[in-house]
Every structure is written in structure tokens, then in C-alpha cells.
C-alpha positions in Angstrom: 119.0 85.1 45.4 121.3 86.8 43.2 119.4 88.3 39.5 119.4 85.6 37.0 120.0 86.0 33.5 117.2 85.0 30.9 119.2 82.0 29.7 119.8 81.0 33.5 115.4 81.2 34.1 115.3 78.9 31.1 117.4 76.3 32.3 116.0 76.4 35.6 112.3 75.8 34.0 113.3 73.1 31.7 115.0 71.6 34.7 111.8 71.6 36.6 110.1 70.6 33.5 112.2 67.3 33.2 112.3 66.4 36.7 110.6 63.1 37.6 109.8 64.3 41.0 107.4 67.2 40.7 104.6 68.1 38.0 105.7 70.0 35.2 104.3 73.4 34.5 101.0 73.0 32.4 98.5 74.7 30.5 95.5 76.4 32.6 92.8 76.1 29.2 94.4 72.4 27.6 96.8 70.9 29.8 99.4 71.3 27.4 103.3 71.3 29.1 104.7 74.8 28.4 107.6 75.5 27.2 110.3 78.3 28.2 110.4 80.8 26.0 112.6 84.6 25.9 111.2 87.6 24.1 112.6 91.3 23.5 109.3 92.4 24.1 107.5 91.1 27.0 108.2 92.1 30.7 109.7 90.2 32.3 111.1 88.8 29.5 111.2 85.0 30.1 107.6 83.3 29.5 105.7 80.6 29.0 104.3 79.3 26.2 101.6 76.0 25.5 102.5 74.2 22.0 99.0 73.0 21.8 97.0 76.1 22.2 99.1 79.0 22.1 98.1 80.3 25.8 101.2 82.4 27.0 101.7 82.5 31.1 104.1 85.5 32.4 104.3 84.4 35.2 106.7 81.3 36.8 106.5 80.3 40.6 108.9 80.8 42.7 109.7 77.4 43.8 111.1 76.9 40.5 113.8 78.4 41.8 114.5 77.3 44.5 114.7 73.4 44.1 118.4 72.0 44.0 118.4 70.1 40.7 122.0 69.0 40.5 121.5 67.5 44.1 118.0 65.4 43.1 120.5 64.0 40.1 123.6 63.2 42.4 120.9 61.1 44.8 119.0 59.5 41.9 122.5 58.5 40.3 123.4 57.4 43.8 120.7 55.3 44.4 121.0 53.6 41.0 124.7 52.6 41.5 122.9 51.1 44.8 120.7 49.2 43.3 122.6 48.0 40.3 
């Protein structure tokens, strides 16, 4: 997989974050869904952060990644026209 830029990891989380299909990224102390975040001053530079507690996770699994996105929306836009 070729490097992705900080913006491009963001994307790809909030995509995973927003899918219907697979649980979103949570908080290990509250639960809380974490958000994507970019600092100048953590490595690597792209983390995430609960809203509700202020727990910060460094790291992002790698099957967040590697989950085609654009081709889960084409089938659930797909199956919609289907059933409509």
C-alpha cells in the first residue's frame, strides 16, 4: 500500500467510522466513538481521540485500511434502486 498522507488516514477513519457495516472505533475506559484527529507533535501523527473522556489512542488497525468503501456504497446504492 502506497504511504498515505495525514488527510488521506482521516478520511479513511471517518469512513470506517460512518459505515453501517462494521463497529466504529471506540473508547477502551468510556466507550466513547473517537474521533480522527492530526497533530504536529505526535508520532505518527494521525490519532485518535474520545470526546467524552479525553483518552487519546496512537494507534489505528490496519483493517481500516484495507476495506473498499466506495465499493460497500456502490452495492448499498445498488440494492436500494432494487428494492425501491
Amino acid at each position: 500500500m502506497a504511504k498515505m498522507t495525514d488527510e488521506e488516514i482521516v478520511e479513511k477513519i471517518q469512513q470506517w467510522q460512518t459505515c453501517p457495516f462494521v463497529h466504529e472505533l471506540t473508547c477502551g475506559k468510556c466507550d466513547g466513538i473517537l474521533i480522527p484527529k492530526i497533530s504536529e507533535h505526535l508520532t505518527p501523527s494521525v490519532y485518535l481521540k474520545c470526546p467524552k473522556c479525553s483518552y487519546t489512542q496512537t494507534h489505528v488497525p490496519d483493517i481500516v485500511f484495507h476495506i473498499n468503501f466506495e465499493a460497500i456504497e456502490k452495492l448499498l446504492d445498488a440494492l436500494k434502486g432494487e428494492a425501491g
